[in-house]
N, CA, C and O atoms as a Tinker XYZ file with bonds, in Angstrom:
   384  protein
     1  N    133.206000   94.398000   95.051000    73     2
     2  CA   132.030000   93.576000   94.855000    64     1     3
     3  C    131.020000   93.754000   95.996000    63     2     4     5
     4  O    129.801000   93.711000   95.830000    81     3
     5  N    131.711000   93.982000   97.312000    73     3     6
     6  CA   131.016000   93.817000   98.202000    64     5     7
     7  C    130.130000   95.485000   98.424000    63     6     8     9
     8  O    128.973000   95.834000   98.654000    81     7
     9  N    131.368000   96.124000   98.211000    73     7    10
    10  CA   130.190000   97.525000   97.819000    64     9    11
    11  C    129.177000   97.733000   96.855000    63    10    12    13
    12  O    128.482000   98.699000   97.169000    81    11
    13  N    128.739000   97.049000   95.523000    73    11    14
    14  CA   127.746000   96.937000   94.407000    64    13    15
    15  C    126.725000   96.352000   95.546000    63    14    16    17
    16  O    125.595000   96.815000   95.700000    81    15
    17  N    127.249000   95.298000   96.308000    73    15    18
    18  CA   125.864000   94.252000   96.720000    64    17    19
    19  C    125.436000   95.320000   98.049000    63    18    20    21
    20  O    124.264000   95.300000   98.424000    81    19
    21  N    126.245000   96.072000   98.608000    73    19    22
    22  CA   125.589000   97.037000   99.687000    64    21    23
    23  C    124.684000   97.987000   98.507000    63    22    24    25
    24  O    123.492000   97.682000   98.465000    81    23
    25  N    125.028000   98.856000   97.760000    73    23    26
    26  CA   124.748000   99.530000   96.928000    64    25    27
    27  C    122.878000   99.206000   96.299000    63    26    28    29
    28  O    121.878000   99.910000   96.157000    81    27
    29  N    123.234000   97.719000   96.075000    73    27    30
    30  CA   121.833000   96.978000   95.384000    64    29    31
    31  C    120.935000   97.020000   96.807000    63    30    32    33
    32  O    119.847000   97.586000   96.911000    81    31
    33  N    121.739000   96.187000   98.039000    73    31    34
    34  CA   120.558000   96.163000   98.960000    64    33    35
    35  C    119.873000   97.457000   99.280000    63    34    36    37
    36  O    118.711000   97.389000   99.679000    81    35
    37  N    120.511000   98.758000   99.141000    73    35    38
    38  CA   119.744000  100.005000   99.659000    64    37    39
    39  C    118.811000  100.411000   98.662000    63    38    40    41
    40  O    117.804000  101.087000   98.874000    81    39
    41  N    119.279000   99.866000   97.324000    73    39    42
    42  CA   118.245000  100.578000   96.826000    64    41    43
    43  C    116.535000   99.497000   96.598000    63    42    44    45
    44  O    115.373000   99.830000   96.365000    81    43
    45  N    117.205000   98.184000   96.816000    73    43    46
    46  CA   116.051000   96.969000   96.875000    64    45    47
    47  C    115.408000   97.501000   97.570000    63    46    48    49
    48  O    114.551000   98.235000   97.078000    81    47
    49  N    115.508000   97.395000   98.996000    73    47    50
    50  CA   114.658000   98.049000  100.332000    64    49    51
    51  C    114.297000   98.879000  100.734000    63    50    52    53
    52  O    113.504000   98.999000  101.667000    81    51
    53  N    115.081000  100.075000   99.774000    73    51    54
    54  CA   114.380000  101.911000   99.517000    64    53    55
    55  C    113.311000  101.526000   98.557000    63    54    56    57
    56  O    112.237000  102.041000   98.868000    81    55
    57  N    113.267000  100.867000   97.605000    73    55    58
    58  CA   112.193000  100.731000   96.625000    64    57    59
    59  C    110.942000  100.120000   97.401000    63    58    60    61
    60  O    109.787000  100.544000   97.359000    81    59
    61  N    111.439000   99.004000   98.134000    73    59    62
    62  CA   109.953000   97.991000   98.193000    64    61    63
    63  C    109.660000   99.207000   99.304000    63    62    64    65
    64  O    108.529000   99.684000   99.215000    81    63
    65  N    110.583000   99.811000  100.406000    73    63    66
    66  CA   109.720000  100.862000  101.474000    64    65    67
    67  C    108.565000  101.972000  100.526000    63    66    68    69
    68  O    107.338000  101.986000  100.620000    81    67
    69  N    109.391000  102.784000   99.687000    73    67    70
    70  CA   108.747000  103.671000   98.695000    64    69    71
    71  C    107.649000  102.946000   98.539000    63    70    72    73
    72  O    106.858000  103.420000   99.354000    81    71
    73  N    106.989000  101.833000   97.817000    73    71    74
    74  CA   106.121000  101.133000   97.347000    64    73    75
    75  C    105.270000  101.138000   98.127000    63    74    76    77
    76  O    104.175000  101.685000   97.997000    81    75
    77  N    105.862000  100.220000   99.507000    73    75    78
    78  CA   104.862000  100.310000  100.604000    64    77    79
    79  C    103.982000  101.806000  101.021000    63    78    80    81
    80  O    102.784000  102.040000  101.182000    81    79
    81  N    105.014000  102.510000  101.085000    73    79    82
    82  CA   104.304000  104.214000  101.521000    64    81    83
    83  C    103.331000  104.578000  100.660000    63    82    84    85
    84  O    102.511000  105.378000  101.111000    81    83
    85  N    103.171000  104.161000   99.379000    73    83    86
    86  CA   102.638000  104.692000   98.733000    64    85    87
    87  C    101.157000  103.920000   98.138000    63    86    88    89
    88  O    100.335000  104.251000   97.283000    81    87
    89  N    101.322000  102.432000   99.294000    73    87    90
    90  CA    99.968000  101.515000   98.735000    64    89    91
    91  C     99.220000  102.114000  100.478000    63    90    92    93
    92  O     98.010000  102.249000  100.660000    81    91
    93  N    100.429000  102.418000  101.681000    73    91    94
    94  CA    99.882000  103.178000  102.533000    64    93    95
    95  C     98.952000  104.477000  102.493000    63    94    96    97
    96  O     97.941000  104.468000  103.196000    81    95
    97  N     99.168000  105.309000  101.907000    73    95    98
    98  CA    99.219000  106.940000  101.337000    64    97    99
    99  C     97.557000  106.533000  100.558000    63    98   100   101
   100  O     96.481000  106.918000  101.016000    81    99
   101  N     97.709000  105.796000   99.479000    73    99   102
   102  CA    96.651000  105.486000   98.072000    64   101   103
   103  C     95.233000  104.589000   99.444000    63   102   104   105
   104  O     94.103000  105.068000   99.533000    81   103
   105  N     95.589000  103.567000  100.149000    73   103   106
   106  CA    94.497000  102.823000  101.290000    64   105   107
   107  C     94.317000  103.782000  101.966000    63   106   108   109
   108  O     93.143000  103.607000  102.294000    81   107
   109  N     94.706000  104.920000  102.542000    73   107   110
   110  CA    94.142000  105.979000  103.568000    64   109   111
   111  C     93.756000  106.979000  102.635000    63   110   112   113
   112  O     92.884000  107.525000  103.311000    81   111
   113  N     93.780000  107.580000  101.616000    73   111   114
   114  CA    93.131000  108.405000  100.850000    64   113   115
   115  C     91.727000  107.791000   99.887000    63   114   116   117
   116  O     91.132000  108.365000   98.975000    81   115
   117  N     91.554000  106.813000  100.314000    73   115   118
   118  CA    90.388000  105.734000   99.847000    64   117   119
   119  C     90.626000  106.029000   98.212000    63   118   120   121
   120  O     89.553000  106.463000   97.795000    81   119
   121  N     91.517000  105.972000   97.214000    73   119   122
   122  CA    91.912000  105.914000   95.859000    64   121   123
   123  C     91.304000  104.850000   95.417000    63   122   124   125
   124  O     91.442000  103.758000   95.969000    81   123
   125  N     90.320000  105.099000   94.034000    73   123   126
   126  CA    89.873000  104.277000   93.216000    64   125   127
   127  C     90.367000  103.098000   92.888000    63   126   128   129
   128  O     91.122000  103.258000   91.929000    81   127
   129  N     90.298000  101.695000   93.301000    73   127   130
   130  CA    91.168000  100.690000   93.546000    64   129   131
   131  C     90.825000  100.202000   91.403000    63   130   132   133
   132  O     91.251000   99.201000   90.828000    81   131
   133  N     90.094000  101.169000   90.882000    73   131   134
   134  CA    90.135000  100.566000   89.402000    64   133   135
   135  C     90.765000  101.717000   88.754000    63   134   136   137
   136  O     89.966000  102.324000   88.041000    81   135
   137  N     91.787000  102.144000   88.773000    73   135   138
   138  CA    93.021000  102.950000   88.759000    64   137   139
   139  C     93.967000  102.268000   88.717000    63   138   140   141
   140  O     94.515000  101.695000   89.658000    81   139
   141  N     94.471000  102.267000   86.727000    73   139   142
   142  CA    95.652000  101.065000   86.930000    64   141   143
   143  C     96.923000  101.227000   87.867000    63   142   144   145
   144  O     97.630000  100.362000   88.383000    81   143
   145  N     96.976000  102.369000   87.914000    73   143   146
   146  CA    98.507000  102.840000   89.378000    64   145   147
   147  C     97.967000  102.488000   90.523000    63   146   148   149
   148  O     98.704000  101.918000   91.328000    81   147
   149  N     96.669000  102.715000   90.853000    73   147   150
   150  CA    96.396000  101.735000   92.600000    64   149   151
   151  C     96.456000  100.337000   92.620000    63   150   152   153
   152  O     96.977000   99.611000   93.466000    81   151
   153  N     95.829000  100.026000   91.530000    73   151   154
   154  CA    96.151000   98.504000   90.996000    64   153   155
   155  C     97.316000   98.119000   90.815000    63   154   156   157
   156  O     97.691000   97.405000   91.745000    81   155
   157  N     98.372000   98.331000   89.711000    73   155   158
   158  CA    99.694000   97.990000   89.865000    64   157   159
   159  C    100.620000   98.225000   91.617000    63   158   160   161
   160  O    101.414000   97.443000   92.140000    81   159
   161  N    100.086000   99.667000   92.180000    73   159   162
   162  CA   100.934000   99.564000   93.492000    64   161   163
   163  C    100.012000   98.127000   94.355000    63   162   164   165
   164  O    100.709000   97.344000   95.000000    81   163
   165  N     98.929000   97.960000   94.311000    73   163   166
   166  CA    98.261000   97.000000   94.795000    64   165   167
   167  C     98.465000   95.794000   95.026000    63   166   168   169
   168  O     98.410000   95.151000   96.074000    81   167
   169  N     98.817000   95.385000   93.516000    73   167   170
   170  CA    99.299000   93.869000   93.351000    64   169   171
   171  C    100.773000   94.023000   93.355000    63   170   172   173
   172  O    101.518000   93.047000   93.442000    81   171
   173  N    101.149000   95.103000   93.272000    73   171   174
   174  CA   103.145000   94.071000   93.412000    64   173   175
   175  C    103.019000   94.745000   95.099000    63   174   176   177
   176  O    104.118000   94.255000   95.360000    81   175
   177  N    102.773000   95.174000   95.928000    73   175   178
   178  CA   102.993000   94.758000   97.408000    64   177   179
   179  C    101.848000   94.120000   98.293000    63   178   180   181
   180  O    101.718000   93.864000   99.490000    81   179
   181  N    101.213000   94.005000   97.353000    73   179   182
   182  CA   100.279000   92.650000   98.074000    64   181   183
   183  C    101.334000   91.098000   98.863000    63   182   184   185
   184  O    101.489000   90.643000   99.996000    81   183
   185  N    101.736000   90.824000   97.734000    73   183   186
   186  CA   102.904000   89.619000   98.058000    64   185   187
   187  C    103.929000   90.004000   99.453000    63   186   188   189
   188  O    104.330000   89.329000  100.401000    81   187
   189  N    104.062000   91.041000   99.154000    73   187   190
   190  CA   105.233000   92.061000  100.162000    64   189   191
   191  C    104.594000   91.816000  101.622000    63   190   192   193
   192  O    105.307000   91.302000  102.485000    81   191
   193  N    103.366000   92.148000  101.891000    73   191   194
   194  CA   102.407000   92.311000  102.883000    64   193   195
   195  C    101.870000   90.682000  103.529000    63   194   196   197
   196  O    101.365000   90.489000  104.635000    81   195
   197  N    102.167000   89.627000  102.441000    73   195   198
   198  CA   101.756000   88.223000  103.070000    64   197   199
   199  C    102.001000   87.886000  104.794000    63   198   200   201
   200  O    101.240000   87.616000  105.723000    81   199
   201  N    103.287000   88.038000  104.670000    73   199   202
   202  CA   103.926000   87.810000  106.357000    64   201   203
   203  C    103.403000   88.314000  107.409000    63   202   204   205
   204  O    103.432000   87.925000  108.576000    81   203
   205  N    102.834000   89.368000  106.840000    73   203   206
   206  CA   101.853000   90.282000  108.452000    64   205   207
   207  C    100.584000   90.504000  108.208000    63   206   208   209
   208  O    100.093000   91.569000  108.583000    81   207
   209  N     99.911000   89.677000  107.626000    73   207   210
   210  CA    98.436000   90.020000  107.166000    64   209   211
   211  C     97.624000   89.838000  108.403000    63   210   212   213
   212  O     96.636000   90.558000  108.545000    81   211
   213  N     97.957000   88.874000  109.400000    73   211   214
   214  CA    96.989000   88.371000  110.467000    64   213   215
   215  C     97.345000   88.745000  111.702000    63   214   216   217
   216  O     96.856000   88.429000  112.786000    81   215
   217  N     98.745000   89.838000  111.289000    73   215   218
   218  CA    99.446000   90.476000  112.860000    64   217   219
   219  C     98.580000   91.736000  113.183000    63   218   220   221
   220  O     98.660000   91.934000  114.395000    81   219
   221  N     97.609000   92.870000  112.446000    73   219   222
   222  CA    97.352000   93.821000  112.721000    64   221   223
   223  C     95.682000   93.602000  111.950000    63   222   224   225
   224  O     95.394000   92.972000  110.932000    81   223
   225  N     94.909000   94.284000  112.762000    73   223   226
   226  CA    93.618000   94.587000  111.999000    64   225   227
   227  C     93.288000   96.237000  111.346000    63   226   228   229
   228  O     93.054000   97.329000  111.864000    81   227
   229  N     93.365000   95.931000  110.500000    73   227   230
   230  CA    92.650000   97.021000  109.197000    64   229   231
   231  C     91.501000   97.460000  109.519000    63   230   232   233
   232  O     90.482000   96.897000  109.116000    81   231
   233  N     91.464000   98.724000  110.434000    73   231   234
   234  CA    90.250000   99.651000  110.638000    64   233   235
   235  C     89.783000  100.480000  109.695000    63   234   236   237
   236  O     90.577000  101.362000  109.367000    81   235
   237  N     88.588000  100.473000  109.076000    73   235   238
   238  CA    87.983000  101.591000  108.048000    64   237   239
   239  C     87.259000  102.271000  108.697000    63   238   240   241
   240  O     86.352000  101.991000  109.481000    81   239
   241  N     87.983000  103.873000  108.103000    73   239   242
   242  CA    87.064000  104.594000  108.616000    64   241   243
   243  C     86.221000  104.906000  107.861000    63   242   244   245
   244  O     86.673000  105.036000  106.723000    81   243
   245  N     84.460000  105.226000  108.003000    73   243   246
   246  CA    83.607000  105.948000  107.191000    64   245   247
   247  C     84.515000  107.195000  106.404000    63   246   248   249
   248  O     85.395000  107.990000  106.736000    81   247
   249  N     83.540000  106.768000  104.827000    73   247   250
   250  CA    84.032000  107.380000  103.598000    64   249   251
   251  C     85.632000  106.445000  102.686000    63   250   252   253
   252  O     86.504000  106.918000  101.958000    81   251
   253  N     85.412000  105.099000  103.158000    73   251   254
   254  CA    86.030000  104.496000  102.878000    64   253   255
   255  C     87.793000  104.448000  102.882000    63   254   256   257
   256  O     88.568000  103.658000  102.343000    81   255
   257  N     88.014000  105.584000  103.687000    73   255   258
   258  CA    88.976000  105.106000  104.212000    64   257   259
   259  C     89.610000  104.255000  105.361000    63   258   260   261
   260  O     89.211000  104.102000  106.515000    81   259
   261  N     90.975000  103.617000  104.574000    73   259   262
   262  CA    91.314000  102.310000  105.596000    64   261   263
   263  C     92.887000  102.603000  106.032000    63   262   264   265
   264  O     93.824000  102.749000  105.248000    81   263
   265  N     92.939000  102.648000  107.368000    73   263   266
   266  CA    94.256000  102.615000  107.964000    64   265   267
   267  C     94.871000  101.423000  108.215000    63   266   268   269
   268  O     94.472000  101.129000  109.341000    81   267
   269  N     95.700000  100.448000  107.789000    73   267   270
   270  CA    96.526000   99.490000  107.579000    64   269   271
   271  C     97.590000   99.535000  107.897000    63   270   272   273
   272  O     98.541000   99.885000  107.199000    81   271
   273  N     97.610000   99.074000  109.359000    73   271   274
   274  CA    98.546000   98.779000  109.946000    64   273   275
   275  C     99.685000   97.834000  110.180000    63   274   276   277
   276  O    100.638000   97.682000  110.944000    81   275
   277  N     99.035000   97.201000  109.006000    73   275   278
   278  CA    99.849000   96.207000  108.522000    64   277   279
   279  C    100.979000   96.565000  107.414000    63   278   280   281
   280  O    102.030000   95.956000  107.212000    81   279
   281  N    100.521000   97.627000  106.801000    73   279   282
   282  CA   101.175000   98.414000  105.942000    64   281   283
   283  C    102.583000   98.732000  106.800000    63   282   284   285
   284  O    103.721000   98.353000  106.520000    81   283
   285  N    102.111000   99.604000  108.009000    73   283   286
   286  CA   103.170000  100.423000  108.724000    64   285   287
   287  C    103.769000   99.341000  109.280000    63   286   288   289
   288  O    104.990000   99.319000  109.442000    81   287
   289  N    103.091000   98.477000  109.579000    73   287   290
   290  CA   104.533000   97.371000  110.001000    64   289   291
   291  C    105.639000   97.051000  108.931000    63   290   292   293
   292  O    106.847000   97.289000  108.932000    81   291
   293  N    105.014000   96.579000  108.234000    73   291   294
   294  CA   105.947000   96.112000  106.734000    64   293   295
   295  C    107.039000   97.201000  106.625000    63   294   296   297
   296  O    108.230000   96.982000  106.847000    81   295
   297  N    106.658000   98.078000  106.357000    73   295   298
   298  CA   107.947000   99.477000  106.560000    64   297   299
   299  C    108.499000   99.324000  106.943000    63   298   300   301
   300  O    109.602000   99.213000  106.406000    81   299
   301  N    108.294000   99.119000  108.550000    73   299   302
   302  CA   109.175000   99.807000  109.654000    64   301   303
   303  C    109.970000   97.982000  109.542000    63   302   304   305
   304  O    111.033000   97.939000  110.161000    81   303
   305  N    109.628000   96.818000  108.965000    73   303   306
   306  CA   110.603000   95.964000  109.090000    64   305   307
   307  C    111.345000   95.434000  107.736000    63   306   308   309
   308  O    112.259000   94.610000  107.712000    81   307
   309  N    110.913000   95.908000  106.920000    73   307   310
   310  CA   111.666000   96.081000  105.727000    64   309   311
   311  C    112.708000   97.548000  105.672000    63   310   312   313
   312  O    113.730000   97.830000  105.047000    81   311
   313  N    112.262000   97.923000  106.189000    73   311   314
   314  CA   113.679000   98.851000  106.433000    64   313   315
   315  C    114.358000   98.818000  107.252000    63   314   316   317
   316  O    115.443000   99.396000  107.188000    81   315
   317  N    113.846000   97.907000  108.662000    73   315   318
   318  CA   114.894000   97.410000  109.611000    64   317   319
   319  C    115.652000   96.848000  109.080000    63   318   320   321
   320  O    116.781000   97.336000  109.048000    81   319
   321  N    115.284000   94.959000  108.097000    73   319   322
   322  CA   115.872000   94.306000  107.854000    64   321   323
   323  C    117.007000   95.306000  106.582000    63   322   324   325
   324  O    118.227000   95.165000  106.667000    81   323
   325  N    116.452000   96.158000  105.602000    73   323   326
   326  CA   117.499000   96.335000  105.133000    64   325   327
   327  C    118.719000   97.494000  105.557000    63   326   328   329
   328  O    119.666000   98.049000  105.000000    81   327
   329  N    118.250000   97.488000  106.521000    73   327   330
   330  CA   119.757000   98.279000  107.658000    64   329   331
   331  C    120.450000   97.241000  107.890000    63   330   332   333
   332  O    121.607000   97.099000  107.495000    81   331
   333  N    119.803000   96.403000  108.562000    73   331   334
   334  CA   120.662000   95.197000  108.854000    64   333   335
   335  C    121.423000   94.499000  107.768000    63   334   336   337
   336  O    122.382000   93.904000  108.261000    81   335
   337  N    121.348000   94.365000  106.561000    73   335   338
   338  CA   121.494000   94.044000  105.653000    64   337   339
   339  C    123.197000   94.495000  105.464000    63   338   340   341
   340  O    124.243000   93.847000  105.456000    81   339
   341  N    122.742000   96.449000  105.274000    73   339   342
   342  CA   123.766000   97.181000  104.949000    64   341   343
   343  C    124.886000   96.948000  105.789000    63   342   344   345
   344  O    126.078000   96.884000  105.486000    81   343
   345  N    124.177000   96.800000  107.179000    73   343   346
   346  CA   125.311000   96.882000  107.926000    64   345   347
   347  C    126.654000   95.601000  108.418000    63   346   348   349
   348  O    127.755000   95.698000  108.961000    81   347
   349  N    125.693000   94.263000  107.789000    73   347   350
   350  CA   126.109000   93.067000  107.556000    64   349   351
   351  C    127.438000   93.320000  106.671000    63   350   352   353
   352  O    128.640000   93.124000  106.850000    81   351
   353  N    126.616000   93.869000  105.593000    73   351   354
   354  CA   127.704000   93.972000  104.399000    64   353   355
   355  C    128.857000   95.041000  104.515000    63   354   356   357
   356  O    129.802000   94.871000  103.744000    81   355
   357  N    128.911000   96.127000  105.379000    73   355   358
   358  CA   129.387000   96.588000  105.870000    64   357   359
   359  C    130.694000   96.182000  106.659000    63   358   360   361
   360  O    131.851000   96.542000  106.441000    81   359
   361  N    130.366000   95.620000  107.308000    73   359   362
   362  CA   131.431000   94.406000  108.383000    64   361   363
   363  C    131.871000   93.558000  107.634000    63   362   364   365
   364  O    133.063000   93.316000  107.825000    81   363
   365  N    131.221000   92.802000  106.571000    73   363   366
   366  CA   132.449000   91.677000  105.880000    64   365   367
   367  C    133.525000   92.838000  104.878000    63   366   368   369
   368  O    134.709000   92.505000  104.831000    81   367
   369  N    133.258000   93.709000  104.367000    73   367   370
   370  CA   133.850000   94.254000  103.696000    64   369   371
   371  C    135.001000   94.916000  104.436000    63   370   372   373
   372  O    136.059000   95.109000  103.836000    81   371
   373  N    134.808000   95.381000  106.084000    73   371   374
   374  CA   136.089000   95.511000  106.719000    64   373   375
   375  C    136.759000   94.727000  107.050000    63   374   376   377
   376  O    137.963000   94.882000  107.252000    81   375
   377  N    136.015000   93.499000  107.209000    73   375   378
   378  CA   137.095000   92.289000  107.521000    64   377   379
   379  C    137.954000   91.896000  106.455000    63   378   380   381
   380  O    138.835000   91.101000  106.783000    81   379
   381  N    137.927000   92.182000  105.491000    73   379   382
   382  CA   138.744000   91.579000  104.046000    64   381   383
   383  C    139.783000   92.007000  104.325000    63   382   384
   384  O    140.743000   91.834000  103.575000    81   383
């Protein structure tokens, strides 16, 4: 059991990272935000991004691209937390 729920957390937190990289990738290539795929990556990690909206400022560069550094945070702690996660689950499963 305890291996399915390691199993689920890697791929939860590989997904929402993927997601993130890719609303990263679509904001620095200045992508048509009326593009239902910039839009759909848009709005489902918008929510994702709440927690660090006011930790980093969003520099645009002329030609409308925007580097979001708020983006690269979210990554780098959504994939912390889901290491930590794994590795949680990891340890109860040797203790059994």
């Amino acid at each position: 059991m305890l291996k399915l729920l390691k199993e689920l957390a890697v791929f939860v937190f590989g997904l929402i990272s993927v997601l993130l990289v890719f609303r990263f990738i679509l904001k620095l290539m200045a992508a048509n935000p009326a593009s239902p795929f910039v839009t759909w990556i848009y709005d489902t990690t918008g929510p994702l991004l709440n927690p660090f909206e006011i930790a980093f400022p969003t520099p645009k560069v002329t030609g409308g691209f925007i580097l979001e550094f708020t983006t690269l945070f979210a990554i780098f702690t959504y994939t912390f937390i889901g290491y930590l996660v794994q590795e949680l689950l990891g340890v109860i499963s040797k203790g059994k």
